[in-house]
MARSE-939741 format. One line per 5 residues: number of its first residue (from 0); for each residue x, y, z of N, C-alpha, C. Coordinates in pm, whole numbers, padded with zeros to 5 digits. Layout:
NUM> X/Y/Z/X/Y/Z/X/Y/Z; ...
// end
This chain:
0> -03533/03946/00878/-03588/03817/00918/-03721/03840/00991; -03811/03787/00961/-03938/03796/01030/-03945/03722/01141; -04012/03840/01237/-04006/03775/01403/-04123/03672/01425; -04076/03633/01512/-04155/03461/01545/-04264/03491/01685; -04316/03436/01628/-04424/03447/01788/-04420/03335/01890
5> -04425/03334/01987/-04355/03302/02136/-04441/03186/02115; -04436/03064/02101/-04493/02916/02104/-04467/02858/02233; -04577/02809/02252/-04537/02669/02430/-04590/02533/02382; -04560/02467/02451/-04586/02333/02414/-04723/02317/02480; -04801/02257/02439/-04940/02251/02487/-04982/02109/02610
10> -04865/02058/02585/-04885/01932/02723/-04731/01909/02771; -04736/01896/02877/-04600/01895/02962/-04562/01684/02939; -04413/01709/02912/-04385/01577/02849/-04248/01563/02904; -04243/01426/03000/-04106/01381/03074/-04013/01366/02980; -03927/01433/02997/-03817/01469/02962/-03817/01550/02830
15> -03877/01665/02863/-03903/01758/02800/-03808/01863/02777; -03781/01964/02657/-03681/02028/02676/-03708/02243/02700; -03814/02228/02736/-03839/02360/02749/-03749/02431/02822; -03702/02421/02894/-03618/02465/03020/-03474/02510/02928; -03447/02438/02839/-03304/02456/02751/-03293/02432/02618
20> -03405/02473/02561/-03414/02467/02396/-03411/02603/02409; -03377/02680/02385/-03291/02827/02364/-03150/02802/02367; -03095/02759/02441/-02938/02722/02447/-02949/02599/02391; -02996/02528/02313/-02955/02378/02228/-02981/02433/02117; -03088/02520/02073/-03074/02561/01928/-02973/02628/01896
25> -02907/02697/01955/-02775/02755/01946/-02643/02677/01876; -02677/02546/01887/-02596/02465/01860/-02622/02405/01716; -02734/02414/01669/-02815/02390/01561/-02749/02481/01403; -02771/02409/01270/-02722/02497/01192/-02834/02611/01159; -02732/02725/01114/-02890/02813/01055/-02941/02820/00941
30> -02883/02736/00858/-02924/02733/00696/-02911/02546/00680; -03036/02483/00650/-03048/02356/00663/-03146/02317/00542; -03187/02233/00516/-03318/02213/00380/-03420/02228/00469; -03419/02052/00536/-03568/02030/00586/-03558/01980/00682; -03639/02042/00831/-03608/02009/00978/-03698/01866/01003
35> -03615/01736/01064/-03668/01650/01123/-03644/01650/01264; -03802/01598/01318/-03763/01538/01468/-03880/01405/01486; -03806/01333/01498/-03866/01183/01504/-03927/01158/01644; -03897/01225/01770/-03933/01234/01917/-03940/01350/01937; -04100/01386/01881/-04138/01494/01896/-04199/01563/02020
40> -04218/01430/02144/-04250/01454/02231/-04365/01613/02245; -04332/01674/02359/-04411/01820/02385/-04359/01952/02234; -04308/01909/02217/-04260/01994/02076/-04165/02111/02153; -04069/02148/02219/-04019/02250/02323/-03944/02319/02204; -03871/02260/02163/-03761/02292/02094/-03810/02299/01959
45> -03898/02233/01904/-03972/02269/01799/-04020/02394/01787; -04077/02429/01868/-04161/02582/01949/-04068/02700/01926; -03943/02662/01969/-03850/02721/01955/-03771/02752/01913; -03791/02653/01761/-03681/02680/01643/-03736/02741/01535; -03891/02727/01540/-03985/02727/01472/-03901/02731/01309
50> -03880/02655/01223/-03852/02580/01128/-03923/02639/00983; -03876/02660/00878/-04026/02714/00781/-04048/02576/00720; -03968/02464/00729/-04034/02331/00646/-03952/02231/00753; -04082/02164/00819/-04029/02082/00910/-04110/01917/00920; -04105/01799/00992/-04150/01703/00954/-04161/01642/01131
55> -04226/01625/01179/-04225/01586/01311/-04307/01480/01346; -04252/01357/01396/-04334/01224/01450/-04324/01164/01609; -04370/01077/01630/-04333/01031/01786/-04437/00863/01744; -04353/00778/01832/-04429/00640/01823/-04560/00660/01926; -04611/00764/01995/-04722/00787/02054/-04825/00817/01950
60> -04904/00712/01912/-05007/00787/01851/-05133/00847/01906; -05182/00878/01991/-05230/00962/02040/-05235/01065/02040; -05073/01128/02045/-04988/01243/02076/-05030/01311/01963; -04967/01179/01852/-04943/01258/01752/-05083/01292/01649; -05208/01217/01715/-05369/01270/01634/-05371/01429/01720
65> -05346/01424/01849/-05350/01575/01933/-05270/01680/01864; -05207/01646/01815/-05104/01763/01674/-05197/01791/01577; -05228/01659/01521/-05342/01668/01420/-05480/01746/01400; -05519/01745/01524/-05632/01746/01578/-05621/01901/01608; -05542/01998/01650/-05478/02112/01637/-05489/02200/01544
70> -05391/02111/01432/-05393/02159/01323/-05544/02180/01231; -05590/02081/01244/-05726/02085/01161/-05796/02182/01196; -05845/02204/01339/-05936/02285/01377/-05937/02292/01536; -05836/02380/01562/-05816/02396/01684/-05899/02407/01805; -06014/02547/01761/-06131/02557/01783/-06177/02444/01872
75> -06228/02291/01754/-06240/02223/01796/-06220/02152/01931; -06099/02171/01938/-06049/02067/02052/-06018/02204/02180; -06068/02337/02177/-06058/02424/02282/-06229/02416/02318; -06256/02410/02231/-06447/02396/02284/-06482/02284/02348; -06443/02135/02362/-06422/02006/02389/-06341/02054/02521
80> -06233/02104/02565/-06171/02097/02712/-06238/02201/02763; -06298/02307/02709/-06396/02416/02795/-06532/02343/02907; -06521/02238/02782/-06655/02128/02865/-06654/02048/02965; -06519/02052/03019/-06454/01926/03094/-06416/01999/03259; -06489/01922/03312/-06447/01998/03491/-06312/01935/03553
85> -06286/02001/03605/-06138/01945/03681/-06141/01925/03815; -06243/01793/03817/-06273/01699/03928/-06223/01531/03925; -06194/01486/04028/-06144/01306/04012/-06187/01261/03978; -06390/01248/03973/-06464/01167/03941/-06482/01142/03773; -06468/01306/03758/-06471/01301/03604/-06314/01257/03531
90> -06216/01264/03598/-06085/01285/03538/-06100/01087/03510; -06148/01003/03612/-06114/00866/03623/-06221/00791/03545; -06312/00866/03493/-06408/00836/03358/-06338/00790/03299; -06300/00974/03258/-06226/01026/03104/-06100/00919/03103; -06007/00894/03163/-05912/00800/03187/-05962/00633/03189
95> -06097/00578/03196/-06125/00463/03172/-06182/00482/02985; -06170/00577/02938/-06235/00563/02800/-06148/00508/02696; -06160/00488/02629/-06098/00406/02527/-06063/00524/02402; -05952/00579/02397/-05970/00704/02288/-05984/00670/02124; -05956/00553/02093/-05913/00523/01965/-06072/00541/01883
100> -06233/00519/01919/-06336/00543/01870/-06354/00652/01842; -06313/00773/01945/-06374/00881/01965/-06329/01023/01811; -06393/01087/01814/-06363/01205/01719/-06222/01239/01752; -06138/01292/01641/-06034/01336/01642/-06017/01446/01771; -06126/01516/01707/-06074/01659/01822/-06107/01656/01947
105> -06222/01571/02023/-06231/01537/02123/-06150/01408/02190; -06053/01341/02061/-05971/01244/02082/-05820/01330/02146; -05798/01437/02153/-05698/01557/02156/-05702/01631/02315; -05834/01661/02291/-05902/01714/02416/-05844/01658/02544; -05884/01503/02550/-05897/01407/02622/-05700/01376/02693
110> -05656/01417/02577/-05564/01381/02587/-05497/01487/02642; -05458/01626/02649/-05478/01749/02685/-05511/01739/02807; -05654/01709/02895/-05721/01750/02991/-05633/01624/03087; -05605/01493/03046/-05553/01399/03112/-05420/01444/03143; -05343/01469/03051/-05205/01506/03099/-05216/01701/03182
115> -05266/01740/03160/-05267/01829/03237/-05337/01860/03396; -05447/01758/03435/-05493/01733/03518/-05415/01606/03590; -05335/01521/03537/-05288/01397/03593/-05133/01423/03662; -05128/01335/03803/-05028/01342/03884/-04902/01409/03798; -04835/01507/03828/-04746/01569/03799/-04713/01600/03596
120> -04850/01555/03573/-04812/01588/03430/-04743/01493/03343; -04793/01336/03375/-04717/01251/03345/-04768/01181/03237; -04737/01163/03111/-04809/01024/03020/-04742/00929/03017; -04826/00849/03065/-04789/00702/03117/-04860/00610/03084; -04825/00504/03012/-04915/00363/02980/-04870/00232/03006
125> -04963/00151/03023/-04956/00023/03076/-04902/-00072/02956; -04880/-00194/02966/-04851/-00231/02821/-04952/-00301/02758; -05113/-00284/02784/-05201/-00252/02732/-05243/-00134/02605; -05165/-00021/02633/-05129/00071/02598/-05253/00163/02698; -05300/00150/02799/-05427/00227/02871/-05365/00338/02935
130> -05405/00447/02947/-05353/00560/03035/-05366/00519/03163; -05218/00548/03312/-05269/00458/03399/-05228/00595/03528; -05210/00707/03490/-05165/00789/03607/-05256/00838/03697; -05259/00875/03829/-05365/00919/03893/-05380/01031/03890; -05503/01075/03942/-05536/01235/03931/-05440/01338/04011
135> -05449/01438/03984/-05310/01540/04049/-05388/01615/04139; -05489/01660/04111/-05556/01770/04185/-05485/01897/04210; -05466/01974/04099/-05421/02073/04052/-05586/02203/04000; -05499/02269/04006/-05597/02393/04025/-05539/02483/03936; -05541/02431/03796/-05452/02554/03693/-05531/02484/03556
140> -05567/02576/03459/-05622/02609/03343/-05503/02473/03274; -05613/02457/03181/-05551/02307/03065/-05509/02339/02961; -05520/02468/02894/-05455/02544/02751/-05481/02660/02736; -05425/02716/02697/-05430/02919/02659/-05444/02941/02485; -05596/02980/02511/-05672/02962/02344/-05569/03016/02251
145> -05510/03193/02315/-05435/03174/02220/-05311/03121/02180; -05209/03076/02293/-05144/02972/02233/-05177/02859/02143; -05300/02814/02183/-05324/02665/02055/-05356/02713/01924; -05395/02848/01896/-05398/02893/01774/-05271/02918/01741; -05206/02947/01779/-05047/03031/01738/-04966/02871/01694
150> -05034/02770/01769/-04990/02638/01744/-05022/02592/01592; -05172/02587/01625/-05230/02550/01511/-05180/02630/01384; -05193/02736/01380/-05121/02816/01263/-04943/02752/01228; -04871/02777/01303/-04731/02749/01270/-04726/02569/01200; -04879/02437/01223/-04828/02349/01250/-04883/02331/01091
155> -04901/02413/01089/-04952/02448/00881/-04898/02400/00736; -04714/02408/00768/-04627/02403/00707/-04504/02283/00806; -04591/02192/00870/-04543/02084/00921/-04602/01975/00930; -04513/01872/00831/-04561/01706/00809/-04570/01657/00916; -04706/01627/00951/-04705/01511/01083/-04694/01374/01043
160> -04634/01292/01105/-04618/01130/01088/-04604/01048/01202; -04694/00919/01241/-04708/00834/01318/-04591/00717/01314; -04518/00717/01398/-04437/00568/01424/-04312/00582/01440; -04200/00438/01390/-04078/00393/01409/-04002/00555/01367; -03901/00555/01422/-03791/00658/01401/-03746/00645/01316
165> -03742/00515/01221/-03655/00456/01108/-03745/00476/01013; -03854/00463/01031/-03948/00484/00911/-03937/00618/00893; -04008/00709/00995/-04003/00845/00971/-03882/00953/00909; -03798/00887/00923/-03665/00910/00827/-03603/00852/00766; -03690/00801/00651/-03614/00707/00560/-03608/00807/00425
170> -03678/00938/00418/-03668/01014/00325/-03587/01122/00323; -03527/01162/00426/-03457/01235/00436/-03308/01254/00408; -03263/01415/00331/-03189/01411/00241/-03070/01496/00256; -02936/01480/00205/-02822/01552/00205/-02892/01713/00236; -02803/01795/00351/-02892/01936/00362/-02963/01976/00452
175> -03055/01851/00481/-03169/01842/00618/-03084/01829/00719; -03187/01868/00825/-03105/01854/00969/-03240/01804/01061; -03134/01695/01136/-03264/01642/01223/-03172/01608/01374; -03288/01650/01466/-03283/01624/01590/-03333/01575/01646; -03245/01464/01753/-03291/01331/01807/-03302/01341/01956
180> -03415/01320/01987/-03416/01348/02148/-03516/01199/02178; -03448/01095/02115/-03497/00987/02207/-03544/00979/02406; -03597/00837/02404/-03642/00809/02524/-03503/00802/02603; -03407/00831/02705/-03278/00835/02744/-03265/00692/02802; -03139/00658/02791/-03105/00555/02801/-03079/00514/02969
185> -03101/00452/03045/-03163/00422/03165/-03021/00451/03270; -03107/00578/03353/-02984/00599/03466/-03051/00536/03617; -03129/00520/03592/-03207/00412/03754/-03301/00519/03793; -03423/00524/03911/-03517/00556/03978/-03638/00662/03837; -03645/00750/03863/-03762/00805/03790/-03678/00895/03650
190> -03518/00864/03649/-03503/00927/03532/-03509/00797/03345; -03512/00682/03446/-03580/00568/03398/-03696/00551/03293; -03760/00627/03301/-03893/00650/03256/-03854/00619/03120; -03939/00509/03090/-03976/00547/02919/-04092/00473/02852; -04181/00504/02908/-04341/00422/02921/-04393/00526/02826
195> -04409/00536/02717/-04470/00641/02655/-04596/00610/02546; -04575/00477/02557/-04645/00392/02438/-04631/00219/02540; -04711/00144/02510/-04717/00021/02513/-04611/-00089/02503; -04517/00016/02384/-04345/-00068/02385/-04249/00064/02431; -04163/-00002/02556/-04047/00056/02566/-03941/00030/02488
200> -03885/00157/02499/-03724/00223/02472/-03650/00156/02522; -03576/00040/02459/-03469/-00031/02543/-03358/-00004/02460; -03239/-00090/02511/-03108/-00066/02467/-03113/-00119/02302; -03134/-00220/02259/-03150/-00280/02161/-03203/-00158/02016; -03307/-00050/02090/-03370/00085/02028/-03278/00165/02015
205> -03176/00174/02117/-03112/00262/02119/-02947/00212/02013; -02967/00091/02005/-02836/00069/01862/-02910/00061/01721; -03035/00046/01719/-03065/00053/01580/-03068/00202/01581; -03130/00279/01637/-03092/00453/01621/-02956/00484/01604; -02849/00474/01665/-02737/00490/01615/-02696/00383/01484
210> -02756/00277/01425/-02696/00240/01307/-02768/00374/01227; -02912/00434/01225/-02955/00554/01162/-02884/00643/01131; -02786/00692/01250/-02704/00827/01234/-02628/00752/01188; -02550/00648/01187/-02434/00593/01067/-02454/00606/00928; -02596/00557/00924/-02622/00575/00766/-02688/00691/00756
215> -02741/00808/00832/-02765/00961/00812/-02584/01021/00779; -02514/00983/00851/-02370/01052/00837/-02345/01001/00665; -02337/00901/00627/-02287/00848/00544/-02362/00985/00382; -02500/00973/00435/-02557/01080/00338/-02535/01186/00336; -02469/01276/00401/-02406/01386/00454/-02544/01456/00470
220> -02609/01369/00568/-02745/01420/00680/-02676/01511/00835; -02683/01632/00857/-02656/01648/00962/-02752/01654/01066; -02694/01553/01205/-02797/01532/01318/-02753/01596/01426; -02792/01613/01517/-02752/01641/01704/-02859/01565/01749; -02836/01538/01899/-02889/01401/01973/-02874/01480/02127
225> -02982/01498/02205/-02970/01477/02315/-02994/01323/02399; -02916/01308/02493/-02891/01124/02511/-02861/01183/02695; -02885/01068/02742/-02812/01085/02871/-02698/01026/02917; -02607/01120/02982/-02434/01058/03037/-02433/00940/03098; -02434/00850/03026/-02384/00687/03042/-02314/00640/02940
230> -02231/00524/03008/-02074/00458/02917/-02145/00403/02799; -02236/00377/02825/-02339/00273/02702/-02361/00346/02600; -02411/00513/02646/-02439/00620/02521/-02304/00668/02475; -02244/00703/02591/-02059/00729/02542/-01985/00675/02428; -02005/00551/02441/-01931/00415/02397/-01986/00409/02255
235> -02152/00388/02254/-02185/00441/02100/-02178/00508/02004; -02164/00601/02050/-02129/00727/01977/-02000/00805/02000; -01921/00687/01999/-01778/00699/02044/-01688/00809/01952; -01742/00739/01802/-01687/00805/01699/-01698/00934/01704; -01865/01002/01730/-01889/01163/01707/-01853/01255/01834
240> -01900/01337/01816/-01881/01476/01860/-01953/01476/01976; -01909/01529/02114/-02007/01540/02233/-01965/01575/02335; -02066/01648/02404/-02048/01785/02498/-02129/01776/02630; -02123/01747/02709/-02160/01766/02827/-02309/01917/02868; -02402/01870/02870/-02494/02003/02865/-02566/01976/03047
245> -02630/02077/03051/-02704/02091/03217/-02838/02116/03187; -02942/02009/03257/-03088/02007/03207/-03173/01996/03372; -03250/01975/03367/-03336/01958/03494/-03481/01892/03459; -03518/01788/03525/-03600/01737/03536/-03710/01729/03651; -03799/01774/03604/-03886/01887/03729/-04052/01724/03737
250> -04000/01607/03646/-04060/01519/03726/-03979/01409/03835; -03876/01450/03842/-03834/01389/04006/-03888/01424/04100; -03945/01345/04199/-04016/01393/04328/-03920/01463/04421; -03784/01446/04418/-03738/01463/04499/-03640/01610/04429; -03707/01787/04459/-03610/01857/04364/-03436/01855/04422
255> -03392/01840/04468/-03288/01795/04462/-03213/01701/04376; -03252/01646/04288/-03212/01542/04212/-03284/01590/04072; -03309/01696/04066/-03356/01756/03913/-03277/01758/03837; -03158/01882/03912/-03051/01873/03797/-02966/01736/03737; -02944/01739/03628/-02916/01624/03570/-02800/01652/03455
260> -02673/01589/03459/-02579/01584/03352/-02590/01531/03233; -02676/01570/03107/-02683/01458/02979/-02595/01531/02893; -02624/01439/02806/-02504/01484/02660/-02587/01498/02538; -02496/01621/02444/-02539/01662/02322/-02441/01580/02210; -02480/01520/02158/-02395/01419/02047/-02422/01507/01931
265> -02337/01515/01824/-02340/01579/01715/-02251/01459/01602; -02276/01441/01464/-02165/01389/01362/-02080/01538/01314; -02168/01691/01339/-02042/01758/01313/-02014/01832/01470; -01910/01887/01386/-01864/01950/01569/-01914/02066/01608; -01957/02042/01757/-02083/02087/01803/-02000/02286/01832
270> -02053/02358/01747/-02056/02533/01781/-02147/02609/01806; -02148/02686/01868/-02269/02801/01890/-02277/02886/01808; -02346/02864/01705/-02402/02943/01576/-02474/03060/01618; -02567/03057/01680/-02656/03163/01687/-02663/03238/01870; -02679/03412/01875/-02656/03427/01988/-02595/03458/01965
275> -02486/03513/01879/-02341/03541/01886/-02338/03586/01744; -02193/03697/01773/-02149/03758/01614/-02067/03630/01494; -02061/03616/01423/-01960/03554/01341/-01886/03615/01303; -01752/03560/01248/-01648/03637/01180/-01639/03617/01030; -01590/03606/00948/-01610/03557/00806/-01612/03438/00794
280> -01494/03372/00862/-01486/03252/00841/-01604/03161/00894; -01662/03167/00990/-01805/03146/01033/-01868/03117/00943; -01898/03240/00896/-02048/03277/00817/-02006/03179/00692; -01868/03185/00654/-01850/03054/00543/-01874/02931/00638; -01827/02875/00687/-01858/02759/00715/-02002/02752/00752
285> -02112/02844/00787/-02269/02797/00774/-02291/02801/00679; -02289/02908/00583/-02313/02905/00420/-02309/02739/00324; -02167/02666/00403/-02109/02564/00355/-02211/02420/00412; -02235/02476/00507/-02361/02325/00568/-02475/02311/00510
// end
């Protein structure tokens, strides 16, 4: 098997899974068609599964031209944040600009230098859709050239797509495997968050996504779902498979309240595939997925 080169996510993204996408891919099958993730957020676990045919979207479009914008010509958008000082005056410009005119790769940049310069690393919008976080005043580098190449290269042999979760998987087929790491379903104070775009993640989002995995199950689509431990997510996904996992959320102000109890939902039953020896019977039942 050819070894993989060490990927990071290039912008830090609330409720991100860097911290435990090594132990969630574990849970993942190892022989699949074609990898979806519809909340592609910071890509953590993407990074980390690295996929040879994969399809990745997010209703942020911004986010998702900064993938783009990567891919095309990385270069680009590392020569564009080389130019950019990491001062307030300039950060609350760049944050009054309007990105949707601007060049792709300096449309990337912008987006890059904001979330990495802005209060704790936060993307946040108004329902204007305007970037609205304040400056952080941080004193640390905005990307590592060669990580965004190692990005740009891997993002080669991955479909980017803008929008609904429902759209972005309406093609997907018996074989594929896709992972759902929606906006989490609301536990109160800052784990709340789901400002990511102009329209929030409400409950109403969160039952048309589960009618998805009804009719993904029905195709014999296999999914896993990270969700957070509430009766509401419980109760939905009453029918499937689900496991109690340990995550941390390092945008609570308060670290004491990082660690956090969410859940891994699966339609099959959730095993640790990888990391570990198999026995025969194993290796048949991955063969068989």
């Amino acid at each position: 098997m050819e070894k993989k080169i060490k990927l990071n996510p290039f912008v830090k993204w609330a409720g991100g899974k860097q911290g435990i996408a090594s132990n969630l891919i574990r849970y993942f099958p190892v022989k699949y068609g074609k990898y979806y993730e519809p909340f592609v957020g910071g890509g953590s676990v993407l990074f980390t599964l690295q996929p040879e045919c994969a399809m990745i979207s997010d209703a942020n479009t911004w986010l998702i031209d900064t993938y783009q914008a990567i891919k095309e010509d990385w270069n680009a958008v590392a020569e564009a944040l080389m130019e950019m000082p990491n001062t307030k005056e300039f950060f609350l410009d760049l944050r009054a600009q309007c990105p949707r005119a601007l060049p792709r790769a300096q449309k990337a940049a912008n987006f890059i230098y904001l979330n990495k310069t802005c209060f704790r690393g936060l993307f946040r919008v108004n329902q204007r859709g305007q970037f609205n976080v304040p400056y952080g005043n941080y004193d640390r580098r905005y990307f590592d050239p060669a990580n965004l190449q190692a990005v740009a290269e891997f993002l080669n042999n991955v479909d980017l797509r803008h929008g609904d979760f429902k759209i972005s998987l309406q093609d997907v087929q018996e074989g594929d495997f896709v992972y759902l790491d929606p906006p989490y379903y609301k536990l109160g104070g800052h784990s709340e968050f789901n400002r990511y775009t102009d329209q929030q993640f409400r409950a109403n989002d969160h039952v048309r996504l589960a009618e998805v995995c009804r009719e993904m199950t029905s195709r014999g689509v296999h999914w896993i779902m990270s969700n957070s431990n509430t009766e509401f997510i419980r109760e939905l996904y009453s029918s499937y498979y689900i496991e109690n996992i340990r995550n941390r959320r390092e945008i609570n102000l308060k670290s004491g309240n990082r660690d956090i109890d969410e859940l891994l939902i699966s339609n099959r039953p959730l095993v640790e595939r990888r990391g570990k020896k198999f026995d025969e019977s194993d290796v048949q039942a991955v063969l068989l997925e």
